[in-house]
C-alpha positions in Angstrom: 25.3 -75.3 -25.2 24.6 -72.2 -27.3 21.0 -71.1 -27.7 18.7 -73.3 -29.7 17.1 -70.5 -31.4 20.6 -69.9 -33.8 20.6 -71.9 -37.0 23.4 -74.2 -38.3 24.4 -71.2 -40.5 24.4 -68.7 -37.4 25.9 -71.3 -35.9 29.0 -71.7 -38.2 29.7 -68.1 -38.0 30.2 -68.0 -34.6 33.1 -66.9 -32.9 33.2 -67.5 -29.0 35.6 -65.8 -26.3 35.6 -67.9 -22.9 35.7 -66.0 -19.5 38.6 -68.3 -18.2 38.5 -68.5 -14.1 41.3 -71.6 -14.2 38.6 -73.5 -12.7 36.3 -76.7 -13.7 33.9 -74.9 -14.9 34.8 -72.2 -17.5 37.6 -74.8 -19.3 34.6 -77.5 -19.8 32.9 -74.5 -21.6 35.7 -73.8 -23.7 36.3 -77.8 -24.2 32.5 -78.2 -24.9 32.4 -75.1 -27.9 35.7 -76.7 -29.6 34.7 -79.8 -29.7 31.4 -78.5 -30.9 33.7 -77.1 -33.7 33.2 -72.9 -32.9 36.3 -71.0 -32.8 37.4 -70.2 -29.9 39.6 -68.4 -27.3 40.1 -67.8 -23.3 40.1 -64.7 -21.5 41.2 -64.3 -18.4 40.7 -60.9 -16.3 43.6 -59.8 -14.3 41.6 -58.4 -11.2 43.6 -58.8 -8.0 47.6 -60.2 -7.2 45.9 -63.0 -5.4 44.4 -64.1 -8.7 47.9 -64.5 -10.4 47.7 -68.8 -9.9 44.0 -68.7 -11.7 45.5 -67.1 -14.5 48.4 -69.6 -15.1 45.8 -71.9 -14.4 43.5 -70.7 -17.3 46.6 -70.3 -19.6 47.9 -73.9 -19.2 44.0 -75.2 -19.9 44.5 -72.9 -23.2 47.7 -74.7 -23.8 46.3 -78.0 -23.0 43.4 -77.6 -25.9 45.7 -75.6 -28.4 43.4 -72.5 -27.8 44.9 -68.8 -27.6 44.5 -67.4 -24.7 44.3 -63.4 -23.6 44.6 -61.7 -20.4 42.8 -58.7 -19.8 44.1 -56.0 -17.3 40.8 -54.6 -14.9 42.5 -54.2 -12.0 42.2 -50.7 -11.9 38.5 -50.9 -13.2 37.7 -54.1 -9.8 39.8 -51.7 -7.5 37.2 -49.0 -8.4 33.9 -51.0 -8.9 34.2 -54.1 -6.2 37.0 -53.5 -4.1 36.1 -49.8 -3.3 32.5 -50.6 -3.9 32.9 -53.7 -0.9 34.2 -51.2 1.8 31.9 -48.3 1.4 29.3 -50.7 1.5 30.4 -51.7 4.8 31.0 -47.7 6.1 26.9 -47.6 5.2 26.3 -50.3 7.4 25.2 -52.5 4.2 26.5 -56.0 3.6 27.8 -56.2 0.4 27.9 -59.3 -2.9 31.3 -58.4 -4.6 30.2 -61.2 -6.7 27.1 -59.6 -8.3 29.3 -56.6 -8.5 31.7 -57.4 -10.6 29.1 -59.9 -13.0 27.5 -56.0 -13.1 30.3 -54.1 -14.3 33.1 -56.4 -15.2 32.8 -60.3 -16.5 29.3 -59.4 -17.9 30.0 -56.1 -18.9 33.7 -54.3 -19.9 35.0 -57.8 -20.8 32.1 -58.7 -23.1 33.1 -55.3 -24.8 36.4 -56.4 -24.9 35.7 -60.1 -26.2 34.1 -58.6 -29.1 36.9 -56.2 -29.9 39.2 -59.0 -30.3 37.1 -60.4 -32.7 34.6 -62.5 -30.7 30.9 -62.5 -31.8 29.9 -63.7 -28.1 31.2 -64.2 -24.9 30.7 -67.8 -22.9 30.6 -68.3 -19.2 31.0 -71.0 -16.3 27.6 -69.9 -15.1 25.0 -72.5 -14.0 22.0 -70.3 -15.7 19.6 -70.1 -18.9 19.7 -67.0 -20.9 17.2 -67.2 -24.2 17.9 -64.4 -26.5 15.2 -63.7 -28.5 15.6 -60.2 -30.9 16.0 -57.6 -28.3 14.4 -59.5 -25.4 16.3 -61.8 -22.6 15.0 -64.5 -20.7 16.9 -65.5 -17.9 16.1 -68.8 -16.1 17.4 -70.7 -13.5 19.8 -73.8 -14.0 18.5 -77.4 -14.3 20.7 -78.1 -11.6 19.1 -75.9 -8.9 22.3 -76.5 -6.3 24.8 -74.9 -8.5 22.0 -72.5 -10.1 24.2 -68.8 -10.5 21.2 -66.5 -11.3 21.2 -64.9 -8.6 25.0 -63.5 -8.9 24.2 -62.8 -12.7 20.6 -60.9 -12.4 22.2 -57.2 -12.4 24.1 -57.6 -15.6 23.1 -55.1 -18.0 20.6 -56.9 -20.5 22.7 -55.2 -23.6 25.5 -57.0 -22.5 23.8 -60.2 -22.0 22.0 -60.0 -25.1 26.3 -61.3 -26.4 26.4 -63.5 -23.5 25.9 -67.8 -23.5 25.8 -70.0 -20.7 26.4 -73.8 -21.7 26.1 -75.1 -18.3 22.6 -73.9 -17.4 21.0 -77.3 -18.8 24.1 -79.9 -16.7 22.1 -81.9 -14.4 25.1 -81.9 -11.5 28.9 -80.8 -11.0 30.2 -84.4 -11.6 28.5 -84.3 -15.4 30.7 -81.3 -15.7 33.7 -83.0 -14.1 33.3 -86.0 -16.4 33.4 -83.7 -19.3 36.3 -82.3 -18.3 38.1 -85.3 -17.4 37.1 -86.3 -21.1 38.9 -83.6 -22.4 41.7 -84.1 -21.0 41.9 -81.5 -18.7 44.6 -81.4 -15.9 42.0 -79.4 -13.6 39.3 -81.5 -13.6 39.4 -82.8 -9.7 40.6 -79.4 -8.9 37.9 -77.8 -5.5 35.9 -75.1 -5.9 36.8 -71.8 -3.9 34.3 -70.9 -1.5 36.3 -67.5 -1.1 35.8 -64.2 -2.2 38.2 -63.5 -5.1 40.2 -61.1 -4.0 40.4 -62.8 0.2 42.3 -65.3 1.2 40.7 -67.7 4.1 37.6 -65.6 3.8 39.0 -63.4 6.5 37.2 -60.4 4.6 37.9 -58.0 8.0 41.5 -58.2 7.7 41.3 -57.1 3.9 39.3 -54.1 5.1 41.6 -53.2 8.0 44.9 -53.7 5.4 43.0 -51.0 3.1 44.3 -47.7 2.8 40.9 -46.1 2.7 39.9 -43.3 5.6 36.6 -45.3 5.9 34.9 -45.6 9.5 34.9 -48.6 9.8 37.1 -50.0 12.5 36.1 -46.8 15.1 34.1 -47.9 18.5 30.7 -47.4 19.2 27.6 -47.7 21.2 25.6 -51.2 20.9 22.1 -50.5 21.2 18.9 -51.6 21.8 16.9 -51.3 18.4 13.3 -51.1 20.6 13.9 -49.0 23.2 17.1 -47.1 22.0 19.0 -47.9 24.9 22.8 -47.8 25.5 24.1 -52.1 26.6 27.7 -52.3 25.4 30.3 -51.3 22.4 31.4 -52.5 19.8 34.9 -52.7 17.9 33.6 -51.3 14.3 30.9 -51.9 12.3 33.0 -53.5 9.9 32.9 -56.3 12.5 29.0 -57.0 12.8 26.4 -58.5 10.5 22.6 -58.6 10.7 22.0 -62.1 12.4 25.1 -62.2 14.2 24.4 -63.4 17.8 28.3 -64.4 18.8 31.3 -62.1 19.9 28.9 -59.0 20.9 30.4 -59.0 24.2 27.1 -58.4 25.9 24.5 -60.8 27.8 21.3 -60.5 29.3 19.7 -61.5 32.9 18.1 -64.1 31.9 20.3 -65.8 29.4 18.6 -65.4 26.3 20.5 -64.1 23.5 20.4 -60.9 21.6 21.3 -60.6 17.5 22.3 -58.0 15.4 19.5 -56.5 13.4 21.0 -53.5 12.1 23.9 -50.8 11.9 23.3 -47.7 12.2 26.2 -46.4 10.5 25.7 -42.7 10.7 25.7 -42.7 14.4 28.6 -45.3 14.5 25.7 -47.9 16.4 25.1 -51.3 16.2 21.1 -52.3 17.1 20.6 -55.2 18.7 17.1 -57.3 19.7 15.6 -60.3 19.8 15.4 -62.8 17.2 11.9 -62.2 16.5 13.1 -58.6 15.5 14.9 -60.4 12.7 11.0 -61.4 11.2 11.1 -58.3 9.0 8.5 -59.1 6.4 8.7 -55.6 4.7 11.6 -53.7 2.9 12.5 -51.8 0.0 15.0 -52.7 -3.0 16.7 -50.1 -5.4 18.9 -50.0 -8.4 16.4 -52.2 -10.4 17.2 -54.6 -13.0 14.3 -55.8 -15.0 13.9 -58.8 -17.2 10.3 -59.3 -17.6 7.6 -56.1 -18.2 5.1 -56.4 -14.7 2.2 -54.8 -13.3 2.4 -51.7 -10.7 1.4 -54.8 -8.1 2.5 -58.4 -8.9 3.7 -61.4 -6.5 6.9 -63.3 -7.2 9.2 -65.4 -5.4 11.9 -63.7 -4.2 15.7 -64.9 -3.2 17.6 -63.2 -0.2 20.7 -65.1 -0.3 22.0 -67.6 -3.5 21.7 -70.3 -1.4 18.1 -70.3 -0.1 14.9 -71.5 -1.1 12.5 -69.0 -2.5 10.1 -67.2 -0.6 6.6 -66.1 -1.8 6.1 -62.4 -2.0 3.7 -59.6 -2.9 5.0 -56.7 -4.9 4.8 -53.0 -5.5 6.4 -50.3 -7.6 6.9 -47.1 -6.4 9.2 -43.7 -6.5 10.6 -44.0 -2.8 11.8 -45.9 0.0 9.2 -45.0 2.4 9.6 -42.0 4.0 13.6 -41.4 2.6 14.6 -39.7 -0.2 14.2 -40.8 -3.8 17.3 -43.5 -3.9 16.4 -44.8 -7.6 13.6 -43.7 -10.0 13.0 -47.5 -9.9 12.2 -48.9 -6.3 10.1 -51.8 -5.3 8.4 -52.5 -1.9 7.9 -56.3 -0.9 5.9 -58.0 1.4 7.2 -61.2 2.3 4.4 -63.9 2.8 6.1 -66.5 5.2 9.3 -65.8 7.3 12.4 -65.8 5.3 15.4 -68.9 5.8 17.9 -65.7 6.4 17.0 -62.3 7.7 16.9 -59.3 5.7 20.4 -57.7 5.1 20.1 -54.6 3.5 23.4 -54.5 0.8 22.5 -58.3 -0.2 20.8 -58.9 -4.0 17.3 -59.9 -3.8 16.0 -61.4 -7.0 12.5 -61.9 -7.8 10.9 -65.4 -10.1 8.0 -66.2 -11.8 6.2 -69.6 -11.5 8.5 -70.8 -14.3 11.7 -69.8 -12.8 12.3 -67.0 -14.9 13.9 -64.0 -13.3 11.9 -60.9 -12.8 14.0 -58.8 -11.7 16.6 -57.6 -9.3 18.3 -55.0 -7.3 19.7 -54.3 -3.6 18.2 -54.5 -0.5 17.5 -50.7 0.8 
């Protein structure tokens, strides 16, 4: 529920938008604040035309609970700032998270601006996190339940923004509390799956989207596979759109002896895609840019740091500084970490990587250089 630090009288005052999705999680939010006796009202953001059903979905769960419900046109804005954002992520050889992108600039930024100019006073969430608000200063904490914990997609939202944002799902022990609750309400949605699927792609079939696009990108042109040790020339490849770090299947290549070789990077100015062996995937040094910070650190600190949303964390020693190592000044705020044991996934650089304290507070986070 709402942060324990408002007073009855706060409390009283408050008027709550809903980011409605049409899924589970979002309409036991907006259930939970009316029973709870806030005024209320859904949103919905109109994003993509393969988000059309969600939006019917969110409206009927309005209709259901007697609740107005809006629908806010960003397609324009998601075209611009995930969509466009996704594929020149993939012409820099960088593996993108449209998911942190648009918690960035859209669900917790431009419609928490609109929530309030319809007359909201803050703006609720399906998020599993913990957000404390506490005069100017944010705390942002991990979800009791640590399967469905979302800090990792919300960690680049602006902290102005957040500082109108609640999450009442942070402190659910598991999905089927949630499902009860909504099932309690009333709700026709509440057996309803959860997508595993980018928003805006169908099947997960994310390189057909990018080949559909009418973007002049390189991404679909063949190229060299290389060695990433010696430099040498051992196949081609179809696009770079088409390879991941990691990747070991559908290179078309093989070796003497049988052992396999993985992606470990793209070389996208040269239209080349590295390959070596899996120990070349051990990289226990890298940079992250575009920083987001949450809690005030030392030049030198170590954290635990998250690679992907759905792996452990990994301890790691960490340094400001003004550069990526010997490349140009990306960001005025870089870090440099030194992972202290071998990492569940390898290094991908595009992905988030968010860094906790021993409480499970977020430090901060930014992109993998």
């Amino acid at each position: 529920m709402p942060s324990s630090t408002e007073n009855n009288s706060q409390r009283d005052k408050r008027i709550y938008a809903v980011a409605m999705s049409g899924g589970v999680d979002s309409s036991v939010v907006l259930g939970m604040l009316q029973k709870s006796g806030y005024e209320v009202f859904g949103i919905t953001m109109d994003i993509h035309e393969n988000c059309i059903k969600d939006i019917e979905d969110a409206r009927s769960i309005c209709r259901t609970l007697g609740i107005q419900h809006e629908v806010f046109d960003v397609r324009e804005e998601y075209k611009a700032k995930v969509i466009d954002l996704f594929a020149d992520y993939y012409s820099r050889g960088l593996t993108p998270n449209p998911c942190a992108f648009c918690n960035r600039d859209l669900k917790l930024n431009i419609l928490v601006d609109y929530a309030r100019l319809k007359g909201a006073d803050l703006l609720a969430t399906g998020h599993y996190a913990n957000l404390e608000t506490h005069n100017e200063n944010i705390i942002l904490s991990e979800a009791v339940n640590l399967a469905k914990d979302q800090t990792y997609f919300v960690s680049l939202a602006p902290k102005k923004k957040l500082m109108h944002v609640r999450f009442p799902l942070g402190r659910m022990n598991n999905k089927n509390e949630t499902r009860a609750l909504a099932a309690e309400y009333g709700l026709p949605n509440f057996e309803k799956d959860e997508s595993q699927d980018i928003c805006f792609i169908r099947q997960g079939n994310y390189k057909e989207f990018l080949k559909n696009l009418k973007t002049n990108l390189n991404l679909f042109s063949p190229g060299r596979i290389r060695r990433k040790d010696t430099g040498k020339i051992i196949g081609n490849h179809t696009g770079i759109a088409n390879y991941t770090v990691g990747q070991r299947k559908g290179l078309g290549i093989s070796r003497n002896d049988g052992s396999p070789l993985y992606v470990v990077d793209v070389d996208a100015a040269n239209n080349d895609v590295l390959v070596g062996d899996k120990g070349a995937l051990d990289m226990r040094e890298f940079y992250v840019t575009e920083m987001n910070w949450f809690l005030e650190m030392g030049d030198e600190f170590t954290a635990f740091v998250k690679l992907r949303s759905f792996e452990k964390k990994t301890r790691a020693s960490i340094k400001k500084r003004e550069s990526c190592g010997e490349t140009a000044n990306l960001d005025s705020e870089v870090i440099q970490i030194e992972l202290r044991e071998e990492s569940a996934n390898p290094v991908t650089r595009g992905q988030v990587c968010v860094a906790y304290d021993e409480h499970n507070n977020v430090i901060c986070a930014g992109i993998i250089a």
